[in-house]
Backbone as CSV, one residue per row, in Angstrom:
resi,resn,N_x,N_y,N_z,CA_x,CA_y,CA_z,C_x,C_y,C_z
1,UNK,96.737,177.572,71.636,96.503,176.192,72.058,97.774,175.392,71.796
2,UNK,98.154,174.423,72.812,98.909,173.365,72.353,99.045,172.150,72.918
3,UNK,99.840,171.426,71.927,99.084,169.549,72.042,100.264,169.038,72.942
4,UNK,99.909,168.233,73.671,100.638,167.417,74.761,100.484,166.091,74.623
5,UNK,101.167,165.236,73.679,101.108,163.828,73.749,102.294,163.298,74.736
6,UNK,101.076,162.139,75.669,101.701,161.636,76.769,101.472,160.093,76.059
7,UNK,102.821,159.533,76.081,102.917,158.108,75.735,103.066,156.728,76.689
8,UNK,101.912,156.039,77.152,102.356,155.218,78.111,101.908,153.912,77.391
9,UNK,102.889,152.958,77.139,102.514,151.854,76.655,102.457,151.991,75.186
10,UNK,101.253,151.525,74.875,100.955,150.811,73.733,100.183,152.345,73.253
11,UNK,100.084,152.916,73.661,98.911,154.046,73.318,99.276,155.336,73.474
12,UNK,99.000,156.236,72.670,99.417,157.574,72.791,98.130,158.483,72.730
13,UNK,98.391,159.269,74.067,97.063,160.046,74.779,97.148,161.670,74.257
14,UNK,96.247,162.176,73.119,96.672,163.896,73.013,95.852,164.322,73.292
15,UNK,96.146,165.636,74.425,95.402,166.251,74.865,95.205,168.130,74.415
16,UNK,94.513,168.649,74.545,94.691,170.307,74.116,94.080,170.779,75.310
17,UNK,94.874,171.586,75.767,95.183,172.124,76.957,95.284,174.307,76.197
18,UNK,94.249,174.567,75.783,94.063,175.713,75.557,94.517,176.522,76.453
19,UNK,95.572,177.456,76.151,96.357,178.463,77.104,95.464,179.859,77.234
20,UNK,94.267,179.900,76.499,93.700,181.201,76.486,91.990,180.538,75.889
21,UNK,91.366,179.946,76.529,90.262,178.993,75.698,88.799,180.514,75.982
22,UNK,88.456,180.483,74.633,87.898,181.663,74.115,86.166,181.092,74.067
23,UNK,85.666,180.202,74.528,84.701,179.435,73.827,84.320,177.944,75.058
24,UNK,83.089,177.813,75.383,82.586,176.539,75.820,83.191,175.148,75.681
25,UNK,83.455,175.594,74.248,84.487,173.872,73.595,85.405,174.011,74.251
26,UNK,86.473,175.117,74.537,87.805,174.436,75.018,87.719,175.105,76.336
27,UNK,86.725,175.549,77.031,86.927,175.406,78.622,86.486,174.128,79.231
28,UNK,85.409,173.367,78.711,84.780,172.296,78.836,85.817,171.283,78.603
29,UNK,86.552,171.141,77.339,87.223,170.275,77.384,88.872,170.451,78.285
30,UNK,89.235,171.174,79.044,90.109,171.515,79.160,89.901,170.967,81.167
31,UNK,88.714,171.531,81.375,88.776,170.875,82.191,87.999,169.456,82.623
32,UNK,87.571,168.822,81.251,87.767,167.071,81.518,89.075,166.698,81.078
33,UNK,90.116,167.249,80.508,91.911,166.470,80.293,92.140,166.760,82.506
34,UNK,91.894,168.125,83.023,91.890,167.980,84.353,91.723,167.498,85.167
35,UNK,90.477,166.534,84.896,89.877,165.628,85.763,90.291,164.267,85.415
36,UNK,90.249,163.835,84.087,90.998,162.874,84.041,92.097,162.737,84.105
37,UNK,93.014,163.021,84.410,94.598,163.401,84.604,94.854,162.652,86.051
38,UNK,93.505,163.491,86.863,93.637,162.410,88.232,92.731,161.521,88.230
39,UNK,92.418,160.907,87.263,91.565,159.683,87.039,92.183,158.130,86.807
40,UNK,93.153,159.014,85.768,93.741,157.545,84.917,94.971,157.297,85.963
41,UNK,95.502,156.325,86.153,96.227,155.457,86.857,97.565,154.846,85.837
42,UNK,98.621,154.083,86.578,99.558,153.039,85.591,99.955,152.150,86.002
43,UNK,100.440,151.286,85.130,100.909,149.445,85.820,101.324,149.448,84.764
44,UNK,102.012,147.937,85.556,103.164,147.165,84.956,102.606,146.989,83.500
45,UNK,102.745,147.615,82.332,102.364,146.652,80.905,102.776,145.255,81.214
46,UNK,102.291,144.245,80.693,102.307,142.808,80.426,102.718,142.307,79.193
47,UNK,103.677,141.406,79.084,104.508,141.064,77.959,105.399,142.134,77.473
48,UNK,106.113,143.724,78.094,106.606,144.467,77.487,107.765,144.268,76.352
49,UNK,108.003,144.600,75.307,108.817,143.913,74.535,110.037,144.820,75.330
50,UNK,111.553,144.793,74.594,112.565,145.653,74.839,112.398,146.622,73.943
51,UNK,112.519,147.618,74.355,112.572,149.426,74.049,111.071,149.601,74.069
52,UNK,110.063,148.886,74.471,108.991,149.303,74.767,108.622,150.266,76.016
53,UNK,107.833,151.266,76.081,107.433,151.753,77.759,106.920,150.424,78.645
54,UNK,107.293,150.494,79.661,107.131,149.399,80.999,105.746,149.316,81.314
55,UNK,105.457,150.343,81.331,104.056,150.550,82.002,103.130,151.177,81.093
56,UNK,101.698,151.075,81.659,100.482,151.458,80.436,99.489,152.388,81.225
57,UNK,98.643,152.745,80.673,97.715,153.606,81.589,96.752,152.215,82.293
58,UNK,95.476,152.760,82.718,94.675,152.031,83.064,93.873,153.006,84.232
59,UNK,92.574,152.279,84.250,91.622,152.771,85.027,90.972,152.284,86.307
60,UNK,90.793,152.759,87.081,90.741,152.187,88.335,89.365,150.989,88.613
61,UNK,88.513,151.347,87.872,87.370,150.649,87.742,86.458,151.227,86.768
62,UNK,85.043,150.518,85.987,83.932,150.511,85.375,83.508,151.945,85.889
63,UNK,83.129,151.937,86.954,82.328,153.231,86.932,83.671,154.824,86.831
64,UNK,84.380,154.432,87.241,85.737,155.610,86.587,85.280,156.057,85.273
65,UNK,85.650,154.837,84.157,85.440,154.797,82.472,83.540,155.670,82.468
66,UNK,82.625,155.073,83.068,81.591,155.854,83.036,81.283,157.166,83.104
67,UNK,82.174,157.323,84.208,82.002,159.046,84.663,82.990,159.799,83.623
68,UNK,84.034,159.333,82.925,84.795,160.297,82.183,83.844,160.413,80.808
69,UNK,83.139,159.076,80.379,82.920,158.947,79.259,81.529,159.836,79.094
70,UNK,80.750,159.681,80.414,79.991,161.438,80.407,80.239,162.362,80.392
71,UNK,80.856,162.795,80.989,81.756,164.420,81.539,82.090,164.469,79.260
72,UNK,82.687,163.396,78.842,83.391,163.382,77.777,82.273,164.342,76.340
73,UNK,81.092,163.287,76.762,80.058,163.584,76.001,79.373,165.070,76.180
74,UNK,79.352,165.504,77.515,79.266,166.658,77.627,80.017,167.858,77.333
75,UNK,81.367,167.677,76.873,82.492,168.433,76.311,81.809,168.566,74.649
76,UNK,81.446,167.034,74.195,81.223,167.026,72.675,79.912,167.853,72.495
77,UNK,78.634,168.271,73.300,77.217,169.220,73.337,78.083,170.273,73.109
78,UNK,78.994,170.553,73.934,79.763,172.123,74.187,80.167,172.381,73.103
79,UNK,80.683,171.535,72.254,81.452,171.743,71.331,80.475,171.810,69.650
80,UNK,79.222,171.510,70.194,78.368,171.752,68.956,77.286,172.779,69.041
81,UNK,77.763,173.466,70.161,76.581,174.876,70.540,77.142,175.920,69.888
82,UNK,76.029,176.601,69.887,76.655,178.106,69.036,77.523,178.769,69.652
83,UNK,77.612,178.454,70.695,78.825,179.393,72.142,79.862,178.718,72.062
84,UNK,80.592,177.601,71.526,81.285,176.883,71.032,82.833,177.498,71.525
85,UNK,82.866,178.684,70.476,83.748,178.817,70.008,84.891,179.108,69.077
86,UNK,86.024,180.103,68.922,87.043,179.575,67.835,87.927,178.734,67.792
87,UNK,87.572,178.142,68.618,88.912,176.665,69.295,88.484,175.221,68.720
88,UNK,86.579,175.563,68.839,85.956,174.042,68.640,86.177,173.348,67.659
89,UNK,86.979,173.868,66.415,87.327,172.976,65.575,88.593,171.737,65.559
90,UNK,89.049,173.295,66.385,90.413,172.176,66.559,90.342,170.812,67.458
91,UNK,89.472,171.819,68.806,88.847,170.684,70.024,88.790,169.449,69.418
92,UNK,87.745,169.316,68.773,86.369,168.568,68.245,87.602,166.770,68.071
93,UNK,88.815,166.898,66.663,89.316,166.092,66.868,89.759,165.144,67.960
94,UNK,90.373,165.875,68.958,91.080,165.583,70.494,90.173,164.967,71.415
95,UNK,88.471,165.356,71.172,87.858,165.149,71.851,87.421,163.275,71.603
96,UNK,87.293,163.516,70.171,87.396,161.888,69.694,88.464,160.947,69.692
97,UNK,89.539,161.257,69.667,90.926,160.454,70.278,90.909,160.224,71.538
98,UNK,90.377,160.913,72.271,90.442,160.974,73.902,88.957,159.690,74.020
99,UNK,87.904,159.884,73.102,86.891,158.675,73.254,87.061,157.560,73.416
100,UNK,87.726,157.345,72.236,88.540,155.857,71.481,89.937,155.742,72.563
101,UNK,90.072,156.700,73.427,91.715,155.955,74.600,91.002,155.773,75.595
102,UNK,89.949,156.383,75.907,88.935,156.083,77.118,88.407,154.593,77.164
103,UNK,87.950,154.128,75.936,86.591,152.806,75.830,87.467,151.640,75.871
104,UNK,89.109,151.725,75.246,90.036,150.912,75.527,91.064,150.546,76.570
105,UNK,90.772,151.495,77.242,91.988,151.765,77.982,91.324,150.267,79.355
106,UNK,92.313,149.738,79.442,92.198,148.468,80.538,91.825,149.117,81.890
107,UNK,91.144,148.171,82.722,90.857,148.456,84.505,92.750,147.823,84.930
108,UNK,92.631,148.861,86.030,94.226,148.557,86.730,93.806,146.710,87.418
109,UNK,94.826,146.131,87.237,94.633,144.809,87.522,94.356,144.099,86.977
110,UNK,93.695,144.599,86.017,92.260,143.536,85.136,93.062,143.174,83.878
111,UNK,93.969,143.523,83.355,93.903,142.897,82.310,93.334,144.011,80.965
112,UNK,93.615,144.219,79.609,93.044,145.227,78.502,91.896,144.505,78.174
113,UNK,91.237,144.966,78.083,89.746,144.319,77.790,88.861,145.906,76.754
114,UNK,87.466,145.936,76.191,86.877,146.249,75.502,86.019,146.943,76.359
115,UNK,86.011,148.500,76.724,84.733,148.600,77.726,83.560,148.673,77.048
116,UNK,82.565,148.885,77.935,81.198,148.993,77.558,80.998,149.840,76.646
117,UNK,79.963,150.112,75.998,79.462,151.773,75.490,79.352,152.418,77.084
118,UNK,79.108,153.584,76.474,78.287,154.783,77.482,76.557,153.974,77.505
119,UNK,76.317,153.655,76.525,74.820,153.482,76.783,74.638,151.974,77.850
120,UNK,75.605,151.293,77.485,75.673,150.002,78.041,75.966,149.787,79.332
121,UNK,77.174,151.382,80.311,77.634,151.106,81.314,76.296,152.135,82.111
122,UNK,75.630,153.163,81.421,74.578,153.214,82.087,73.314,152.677,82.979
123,UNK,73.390,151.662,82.148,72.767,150.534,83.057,73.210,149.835,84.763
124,UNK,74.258,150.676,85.106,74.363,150.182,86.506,74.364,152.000,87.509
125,UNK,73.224,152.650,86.563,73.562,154.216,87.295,71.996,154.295,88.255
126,UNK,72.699,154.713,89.218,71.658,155.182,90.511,70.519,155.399,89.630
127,UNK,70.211,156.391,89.155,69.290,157.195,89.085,68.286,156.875,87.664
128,UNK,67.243,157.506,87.410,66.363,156.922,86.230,65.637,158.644,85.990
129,UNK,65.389,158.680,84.965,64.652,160.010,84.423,63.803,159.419,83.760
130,UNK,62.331,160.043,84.924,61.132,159.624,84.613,60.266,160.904,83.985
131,UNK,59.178,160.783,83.839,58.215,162.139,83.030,56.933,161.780,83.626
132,UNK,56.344,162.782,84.144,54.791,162.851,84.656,54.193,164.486,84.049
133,UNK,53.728,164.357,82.582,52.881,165.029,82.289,54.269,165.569,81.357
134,UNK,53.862,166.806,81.357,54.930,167.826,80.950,56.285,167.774,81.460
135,UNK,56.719,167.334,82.859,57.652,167.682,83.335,58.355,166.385,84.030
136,UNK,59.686,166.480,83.608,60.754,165.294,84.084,61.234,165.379,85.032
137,UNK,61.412,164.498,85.696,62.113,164.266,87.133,63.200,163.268,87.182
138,UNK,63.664,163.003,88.540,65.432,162.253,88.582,65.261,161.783,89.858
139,UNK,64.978,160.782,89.434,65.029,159.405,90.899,65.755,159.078,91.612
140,UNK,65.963,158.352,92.303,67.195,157.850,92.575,66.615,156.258,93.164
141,UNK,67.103,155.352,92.021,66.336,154.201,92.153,66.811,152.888,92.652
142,UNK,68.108,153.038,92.428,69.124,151.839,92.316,69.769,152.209,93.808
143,UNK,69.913,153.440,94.234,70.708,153.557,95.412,70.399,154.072,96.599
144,UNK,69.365,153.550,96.697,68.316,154.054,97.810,69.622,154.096,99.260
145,UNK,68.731,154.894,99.858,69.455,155.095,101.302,70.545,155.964,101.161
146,UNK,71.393,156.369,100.176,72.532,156.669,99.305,71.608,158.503,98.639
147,UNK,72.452,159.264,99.369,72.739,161.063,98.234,73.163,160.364,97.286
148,UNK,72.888,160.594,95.730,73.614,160.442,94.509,73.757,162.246,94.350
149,UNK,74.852,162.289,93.987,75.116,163.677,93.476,75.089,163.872,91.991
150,UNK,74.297,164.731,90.880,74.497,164.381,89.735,74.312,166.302,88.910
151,UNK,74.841,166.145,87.939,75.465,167.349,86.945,74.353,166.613,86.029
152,UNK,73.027,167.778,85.493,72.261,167.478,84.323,72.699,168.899,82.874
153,UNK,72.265,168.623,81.772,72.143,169.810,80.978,71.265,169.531,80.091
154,UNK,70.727,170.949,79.643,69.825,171.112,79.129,69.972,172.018,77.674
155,UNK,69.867,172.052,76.037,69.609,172.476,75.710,68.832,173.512,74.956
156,UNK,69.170,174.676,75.496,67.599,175.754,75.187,67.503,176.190,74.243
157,UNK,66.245,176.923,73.504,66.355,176.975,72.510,67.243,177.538,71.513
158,UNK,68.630,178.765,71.889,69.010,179.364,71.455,70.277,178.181,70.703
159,UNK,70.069,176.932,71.089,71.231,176.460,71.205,72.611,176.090,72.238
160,UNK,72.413,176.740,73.056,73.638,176.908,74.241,73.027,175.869,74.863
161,UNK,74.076,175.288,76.229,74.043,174.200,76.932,73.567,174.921,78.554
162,UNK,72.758,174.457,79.087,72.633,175.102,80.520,72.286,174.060,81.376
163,UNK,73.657,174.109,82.442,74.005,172.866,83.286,73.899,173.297,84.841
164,UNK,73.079,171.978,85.309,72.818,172.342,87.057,73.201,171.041,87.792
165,UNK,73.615,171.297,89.070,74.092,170.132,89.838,72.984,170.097,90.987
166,UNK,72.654,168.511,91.182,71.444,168.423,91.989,72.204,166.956,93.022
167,UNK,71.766,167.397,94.527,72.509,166.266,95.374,70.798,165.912,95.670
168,UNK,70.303,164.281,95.475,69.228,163.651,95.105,69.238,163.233,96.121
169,UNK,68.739,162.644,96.945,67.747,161.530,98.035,67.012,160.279,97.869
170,UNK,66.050,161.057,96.950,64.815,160.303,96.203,64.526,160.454,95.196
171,UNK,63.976,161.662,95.246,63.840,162.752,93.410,64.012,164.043,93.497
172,UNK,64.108,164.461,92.213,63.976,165.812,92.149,63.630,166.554,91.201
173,UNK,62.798,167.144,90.692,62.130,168.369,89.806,62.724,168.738,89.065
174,UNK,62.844,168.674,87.355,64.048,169.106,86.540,63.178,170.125,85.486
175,UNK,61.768,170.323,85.382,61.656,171.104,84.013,60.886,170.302,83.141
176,UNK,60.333,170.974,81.964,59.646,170.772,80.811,60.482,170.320,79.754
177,UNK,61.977,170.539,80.116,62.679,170.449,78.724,63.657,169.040,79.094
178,UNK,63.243,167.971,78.335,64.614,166.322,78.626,66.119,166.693,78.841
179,UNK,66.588,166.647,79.776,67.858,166.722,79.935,68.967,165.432,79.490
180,UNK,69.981,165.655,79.413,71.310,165.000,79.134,71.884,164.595,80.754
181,UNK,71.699,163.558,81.332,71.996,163.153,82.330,74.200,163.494,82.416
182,UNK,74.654,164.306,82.675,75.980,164.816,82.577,76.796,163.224,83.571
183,UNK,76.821,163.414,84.444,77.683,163.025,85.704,76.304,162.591,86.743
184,UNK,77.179,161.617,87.601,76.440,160.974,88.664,77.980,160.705,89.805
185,UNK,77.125,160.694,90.915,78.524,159.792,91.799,77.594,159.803,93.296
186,UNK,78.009,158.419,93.965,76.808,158.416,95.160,77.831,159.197,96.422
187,UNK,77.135,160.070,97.168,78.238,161.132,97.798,78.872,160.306,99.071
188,UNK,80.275,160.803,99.674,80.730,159.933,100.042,81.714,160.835,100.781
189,UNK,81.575,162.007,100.678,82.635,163.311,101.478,83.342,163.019,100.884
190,UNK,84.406,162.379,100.208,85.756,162.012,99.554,85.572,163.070,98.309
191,UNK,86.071,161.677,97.305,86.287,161.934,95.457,84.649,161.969,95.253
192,UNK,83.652,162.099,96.247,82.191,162.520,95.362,81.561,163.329,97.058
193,UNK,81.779,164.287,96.872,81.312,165.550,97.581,80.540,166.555,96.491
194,UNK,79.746,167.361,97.450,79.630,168.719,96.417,80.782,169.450,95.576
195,UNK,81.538,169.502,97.020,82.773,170.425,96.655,83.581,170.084,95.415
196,UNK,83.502,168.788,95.865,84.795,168.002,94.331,84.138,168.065,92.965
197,UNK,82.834,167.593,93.467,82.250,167.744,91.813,81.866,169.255,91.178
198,UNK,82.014,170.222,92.150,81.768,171.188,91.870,82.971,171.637,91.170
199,UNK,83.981,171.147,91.488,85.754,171.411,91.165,85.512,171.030,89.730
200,UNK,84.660,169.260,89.422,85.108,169.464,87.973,84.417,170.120,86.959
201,UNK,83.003,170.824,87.897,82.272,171.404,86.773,81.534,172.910,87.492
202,UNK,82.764,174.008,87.824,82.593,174.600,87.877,81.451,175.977,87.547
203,UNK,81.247,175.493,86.415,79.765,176.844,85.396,78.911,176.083,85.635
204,UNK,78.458,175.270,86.335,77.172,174.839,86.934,76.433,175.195,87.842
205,UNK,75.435,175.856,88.111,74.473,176.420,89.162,74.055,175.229,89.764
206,UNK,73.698,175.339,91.064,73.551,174.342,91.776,72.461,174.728,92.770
């Protein structure tokens, strides 16, 4: 494994980029540094002092910071399953530095500001996980007329994480066991297709 600190601005981003990742923890996390890589964006820093970097990261919008900060959380399940890993220790740090550059990191244009929680920016997501009897289902409530495409997981009993991608309508049938809502994105052939999201989460049955 080795560490790649990228410095833009005010903030220094480390990532672990496992050259041989042996374990759930560092394939999982290896490919959310992938996805966010073409996520995060840069601009002009504001007020730069002299010998400062010019420019800072930043994010293109609210729901950007949402979708990494899931994908993110789903790296951290990976990283506490028994399939883990011999990497996940090291992971585990990187994965929380990468939290704390995520929740701060400014919208491009906007100005540095404080983002939401994860629990807080949830509140503007398509979809709702409801329960009728034994078994949970996945709505799609907020974006009617609108495919939401969404990545769920599930922990079974052994411990391990088992993740499926479902392109929604209305609803859809998930099981006896509460899932971890992973990723959402309303489809759009672009940056939210099957194909793309399938790109960032490849070990997902679909």
């Amino acid at each position: 494994m080795f560490l790649r600190a990228v410095a833009l601005g005010a903030w220094l981003w480390l990532s672990a980029l496992p050259a041989n990742a042996d374990g759930a923890c560092g394939d999982a996390f290896s490919r959310w540094v992938k996805n966010s890589e073409a996520t995060y964006q840069s601009q002009p820093k504001a007020a730069a002092k002299p010998g400062e970097n010019a420019r800072e990261a930043c994010l293109p919008n609210e729901a950007a910071r949402k979708s990494l900060q899931r994908s993110l959380a789903s790296v951290r399940r990976h990283c506490e399953a028994p399939d883990a890993g011999a990497d996940a220790e090291a992971t585990k740090p990187l994965v929380e530095i990468n939290a704390d550059v995520l929740a701060t990191t400014p919208i491009c244009g906007g100005g540095s500001r404080l983002a939401a929680s994860p629990s807080e920016a949830d509140g503007n997501s398509c979809l709702s996980l409801n329960q009728a009897g034994s078994v949970y289902y996945l709505a799609n409530t907020r974006c009617t007329g609108s495919k939401v495409i969404a990545v769920v997981e599930i922990k079974l009993s052994s411990g391990a994480i088992k993740c499926r991608g479902h392109v929604i309508a209305s609803q859809t049938k998930l099981g006896t066991t509460k899932p971890n809502i992973n990723y959402e994105c309303v489809e759009n052939g672009s940056d939210c297709s099957t194909k793309s999201v399938k790109g960032i989460f490849p070990y997902c049955s679909w």
